[in-house]
C-alpha positions in Angstrom: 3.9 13.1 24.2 6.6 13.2 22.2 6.4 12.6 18.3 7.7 9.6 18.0 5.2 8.2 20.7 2.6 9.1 18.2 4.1 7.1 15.1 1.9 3.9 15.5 -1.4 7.1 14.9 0.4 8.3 12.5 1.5 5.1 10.4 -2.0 3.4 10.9 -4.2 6.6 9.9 -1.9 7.1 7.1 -2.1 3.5 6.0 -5.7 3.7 6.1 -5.3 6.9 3.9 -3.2 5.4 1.3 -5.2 2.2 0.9 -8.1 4.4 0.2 -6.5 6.8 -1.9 -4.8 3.3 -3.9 -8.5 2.2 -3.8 -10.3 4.8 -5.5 -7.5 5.3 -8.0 -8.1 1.5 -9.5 -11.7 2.4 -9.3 -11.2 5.2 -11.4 -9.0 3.7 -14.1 -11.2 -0.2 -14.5 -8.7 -2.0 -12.5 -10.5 -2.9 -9.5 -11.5 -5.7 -10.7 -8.3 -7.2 -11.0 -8.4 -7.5 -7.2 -11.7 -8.1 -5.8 -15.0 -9.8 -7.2 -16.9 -6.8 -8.9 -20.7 -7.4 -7.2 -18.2 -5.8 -4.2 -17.1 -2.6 -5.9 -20.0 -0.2 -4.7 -19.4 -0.8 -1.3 -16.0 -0.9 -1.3 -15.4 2.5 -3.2 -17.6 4.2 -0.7 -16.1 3.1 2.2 -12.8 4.3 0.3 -14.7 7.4 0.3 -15.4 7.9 3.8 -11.8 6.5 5.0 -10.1 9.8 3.2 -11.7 12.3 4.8 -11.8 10.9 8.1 -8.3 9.2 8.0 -7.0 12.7 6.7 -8.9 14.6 9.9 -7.4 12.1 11.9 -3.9 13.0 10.9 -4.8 16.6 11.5 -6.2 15.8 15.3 -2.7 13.7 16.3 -0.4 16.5 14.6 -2.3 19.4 16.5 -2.0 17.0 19.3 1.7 17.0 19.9 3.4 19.0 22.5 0.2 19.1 24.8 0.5 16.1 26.8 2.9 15.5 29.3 4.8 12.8 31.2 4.7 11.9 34.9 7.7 13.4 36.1 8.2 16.2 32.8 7.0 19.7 33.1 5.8 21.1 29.4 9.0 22.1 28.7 10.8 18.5 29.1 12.0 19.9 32.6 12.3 16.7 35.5 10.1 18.2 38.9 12.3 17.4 41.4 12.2 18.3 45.5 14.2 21.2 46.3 16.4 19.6 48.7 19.5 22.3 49.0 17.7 24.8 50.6 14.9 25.7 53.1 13.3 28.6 54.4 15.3 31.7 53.5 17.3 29.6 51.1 20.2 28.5 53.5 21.5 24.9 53.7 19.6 22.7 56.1 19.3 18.8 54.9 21.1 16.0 56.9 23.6 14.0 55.2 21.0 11.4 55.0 18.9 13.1 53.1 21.3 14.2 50.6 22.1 10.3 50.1 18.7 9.5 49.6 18.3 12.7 46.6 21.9 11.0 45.0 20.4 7.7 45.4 16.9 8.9 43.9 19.0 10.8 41.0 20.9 7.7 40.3 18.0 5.6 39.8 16.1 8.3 37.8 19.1 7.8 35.1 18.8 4.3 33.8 15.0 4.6 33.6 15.6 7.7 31.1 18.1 6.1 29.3 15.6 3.2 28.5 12.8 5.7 27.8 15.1 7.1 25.4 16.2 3.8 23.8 12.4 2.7 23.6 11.3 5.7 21.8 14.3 5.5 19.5 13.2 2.4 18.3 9.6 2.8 18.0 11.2 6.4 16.0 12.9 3.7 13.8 10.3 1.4 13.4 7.6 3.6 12.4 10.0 5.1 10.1 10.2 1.6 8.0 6.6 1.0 8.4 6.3 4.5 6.8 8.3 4.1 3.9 7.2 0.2 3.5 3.4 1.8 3.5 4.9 4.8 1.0 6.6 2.6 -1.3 3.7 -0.1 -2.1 1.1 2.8 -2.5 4.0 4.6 -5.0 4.0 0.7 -6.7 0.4 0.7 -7.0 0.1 3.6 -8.4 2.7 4.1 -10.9 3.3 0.0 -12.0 0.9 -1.6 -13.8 -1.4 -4.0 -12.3 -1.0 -7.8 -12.9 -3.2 -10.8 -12.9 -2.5 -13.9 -11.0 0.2 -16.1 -13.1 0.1 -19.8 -14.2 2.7 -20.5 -11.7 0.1 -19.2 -9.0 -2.5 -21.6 -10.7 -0.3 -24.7 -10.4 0.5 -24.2 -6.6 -3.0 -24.2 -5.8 -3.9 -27.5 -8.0 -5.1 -26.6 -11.1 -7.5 -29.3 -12.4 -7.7 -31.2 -8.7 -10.8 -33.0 -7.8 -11.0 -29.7 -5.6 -12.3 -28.1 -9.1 -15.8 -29.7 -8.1 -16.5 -26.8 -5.5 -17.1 -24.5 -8.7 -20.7 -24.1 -9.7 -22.0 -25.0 -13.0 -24.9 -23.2 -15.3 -26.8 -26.3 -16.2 -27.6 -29.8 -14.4 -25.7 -32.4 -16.9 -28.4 -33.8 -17.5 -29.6 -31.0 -19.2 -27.1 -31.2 -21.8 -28.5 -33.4 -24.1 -32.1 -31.7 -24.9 -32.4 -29.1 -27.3 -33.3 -26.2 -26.1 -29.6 -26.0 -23.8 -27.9 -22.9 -24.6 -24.1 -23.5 -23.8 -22.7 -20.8 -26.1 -21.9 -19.2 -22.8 -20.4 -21.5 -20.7 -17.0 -20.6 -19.4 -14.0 -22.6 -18.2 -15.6 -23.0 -14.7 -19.2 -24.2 -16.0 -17.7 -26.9 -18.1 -14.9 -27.9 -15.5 -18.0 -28.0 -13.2 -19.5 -30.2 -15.0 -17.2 -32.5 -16.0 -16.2 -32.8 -11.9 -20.3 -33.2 -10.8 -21.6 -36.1 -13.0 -20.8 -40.1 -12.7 -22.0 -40.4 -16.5 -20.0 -37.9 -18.6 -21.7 -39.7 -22.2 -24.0 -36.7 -22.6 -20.7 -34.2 -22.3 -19.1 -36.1 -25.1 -19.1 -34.4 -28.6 -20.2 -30.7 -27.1 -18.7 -27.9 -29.0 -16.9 -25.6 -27.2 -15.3 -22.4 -27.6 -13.2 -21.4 -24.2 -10.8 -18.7 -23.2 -8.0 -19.6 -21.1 -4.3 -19.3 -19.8 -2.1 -22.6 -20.1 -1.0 -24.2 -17.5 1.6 -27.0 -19.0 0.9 -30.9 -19.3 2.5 -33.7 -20.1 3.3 -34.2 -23.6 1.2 -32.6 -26.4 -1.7 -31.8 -23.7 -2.2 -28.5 -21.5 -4.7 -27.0 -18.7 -6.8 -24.2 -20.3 -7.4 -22.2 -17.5 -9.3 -19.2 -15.7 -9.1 -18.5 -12.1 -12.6 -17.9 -10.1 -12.8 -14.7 -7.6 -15.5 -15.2 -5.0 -14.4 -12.5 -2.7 -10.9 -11.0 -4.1 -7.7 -11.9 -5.5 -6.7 -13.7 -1.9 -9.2 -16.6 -2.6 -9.3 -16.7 -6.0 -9.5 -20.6 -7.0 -8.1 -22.1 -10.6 -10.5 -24.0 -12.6 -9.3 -26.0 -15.9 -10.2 -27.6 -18.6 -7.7 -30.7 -20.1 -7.1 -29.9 -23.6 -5.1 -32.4 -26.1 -3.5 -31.2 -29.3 -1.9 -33.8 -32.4 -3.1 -37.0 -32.3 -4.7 -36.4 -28.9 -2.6 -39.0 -26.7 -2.5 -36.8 -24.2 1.1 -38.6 -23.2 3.6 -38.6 -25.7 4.9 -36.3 -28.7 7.3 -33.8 -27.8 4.5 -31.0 -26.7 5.5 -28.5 -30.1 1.9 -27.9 -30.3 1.5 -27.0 -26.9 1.5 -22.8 -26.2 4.3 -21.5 -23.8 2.9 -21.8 -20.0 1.0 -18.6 -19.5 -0.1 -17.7 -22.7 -3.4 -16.7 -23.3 -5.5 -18.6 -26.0 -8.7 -19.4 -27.3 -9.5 -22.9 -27.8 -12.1 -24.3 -30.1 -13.2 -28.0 -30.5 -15.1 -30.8 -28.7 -15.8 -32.5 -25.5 -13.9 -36.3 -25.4 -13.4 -38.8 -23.4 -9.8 -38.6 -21.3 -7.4 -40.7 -23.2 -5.1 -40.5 -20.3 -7.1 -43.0 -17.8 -4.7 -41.6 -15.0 -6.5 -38.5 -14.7 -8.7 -36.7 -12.1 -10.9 -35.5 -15.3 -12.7 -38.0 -17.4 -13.5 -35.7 -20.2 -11.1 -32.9 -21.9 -11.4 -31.1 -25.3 -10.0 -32.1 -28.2 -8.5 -28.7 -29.9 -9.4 -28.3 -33.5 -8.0 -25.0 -33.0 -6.3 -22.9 -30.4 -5.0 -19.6 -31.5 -2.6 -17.1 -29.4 -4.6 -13.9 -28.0 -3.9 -11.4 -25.5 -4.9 -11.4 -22.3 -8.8 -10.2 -22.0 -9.4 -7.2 -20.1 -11.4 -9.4 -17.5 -9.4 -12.1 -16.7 -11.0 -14.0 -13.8 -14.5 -15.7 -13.7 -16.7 -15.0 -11.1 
């Protein structure tokens, strides 16, 4: 078998090997994170280090492979068997012209059929060659750019503060909310956009304090999305939760926005739970910003 026969072996233990490799490397310096939900990271780094050791001995078996197997009609050294058909016994002349039609004939059809072997393995040559340097170049990009987090534009293609929101769990049973001893200090974007999105009576959410951490995703006039995304598996799934947040005189629908943060920017937010002024609105209760002060993105960014 010829090397280029053994390019898919090569290209998918070698891809196995670089994902690993990639793997253990965002282990190694806290960015693992950034793509999958971190309960996951244990098992995931020691399957990471069982692929490169196999996927390297693979490589090894395949390469000491080559040049050992053989065709149907190739001798090891890339020689065609063919009948001898010139001579006989003692070497002297003795086929029919019939049979030397037949060994043209054979001969002639024996040529396309190498031709297209040759074509075939030239392009799985060149197609294993750009699968290589695809595989190559996005393990060279992981390693040497820095990783980034998923991107308000990414949040307002998959519906940022939809009625969807309600699949997010919350801490506390609203109900809850109004007795004493109710600690919801800790309550992130997702807990409160849960909440908001599972109760028909939203009166015991109104006037909570709140202190969130967030992204904005824009509104419409001086109001914005504060926004976190929530991994459940990895990256792939993660879902955008949000919060409605109104600024000024807390329309919600007019003023020029000026208060509003640039789209993207993280910020933490600080003020109470209202009622929606905007009575178009999925969400029936947003927070009313006392505060919301520019910050830089938190190492963790995602909720979980």
């Amino acid at each position: 078998m010829s090397s280029s026969d053994k390019a898919p072996a090569y290209l998918g233990l070698g891809s196995v090997l670089a994902v690993s490799v990639c793997t253990l490397w965002l282990a190694a310096v806290g960015h693992l994170d950034l793509y999958i939900n971190p309960r996951y990271d244990l098992f995931t780094v020691v399957l990471a280090i069982v692929a490169v050791p196999a996927s390297a001995a693979g490589l090894v078996v395949v390469a000491r492979g080559h040049g050992h197997s053989h065709g149907d009609d190739e001798d090891g050294h890339g020689r065609t068997h063919e009948p001898d058909h010139e001579h006989g016994d003692g070497g002297h002349p003795h086929e029919s012209d019939h049979e030397h039609g037949d060994s043209a004939q054979a001969r002639g059809h024996r040529a396309p059929a190498r031709s297209r072997a040759s074509a075939r393995r030239a392009t799985r040559t060149v197609l294993g060659a750009a699968a290589a340097l695809v595989t190559v170049g996005i393990t060279v990009a992981m390693l040497v750019l820095p990783p980034t987090t998923l991107s308000a534009r990414t949040a307002q293609q998959r519906s940022v503060d939809s009625p969807t929101l309600s699949n997010a769990s919350g801490m506390q049973d609203v109900a809850l909310l109004g007795s004493a001893g109710v600690d919801t200090s800790q309550y992130g974007v997702k807990d409160w956009a849960a909440l908001v999105r599972q109760t028909t009576d939203t009166s015991a959410l109104v006037g909570k304090s709140v202190e969130l951490t967030g992204f904005v995703v824009p509104g419409r006039g001086d109001a914005f999305t504060l926004t976190r995304f929530v991994i459940s598996c990895c990256a792939v799934d993660a879902q955008p939760v949000g919060l409605g947040v109104v600024t000024g005189d807390g329309s919600g629908a007019g003023g020029s926005g000026s208060d509003v943060p640039d789209s993207g920017q993280w910020v933490r937010v600080t003020g109470k739970l209202a009622a929606n002024p905007d009575p178009s609105a999925d969400a029936r209760i947003v927070v009313r910003a006392a505060k919301v002060q520019d910050i830089e993105q938190p190492a963790d960014p995602y909720e979980y």
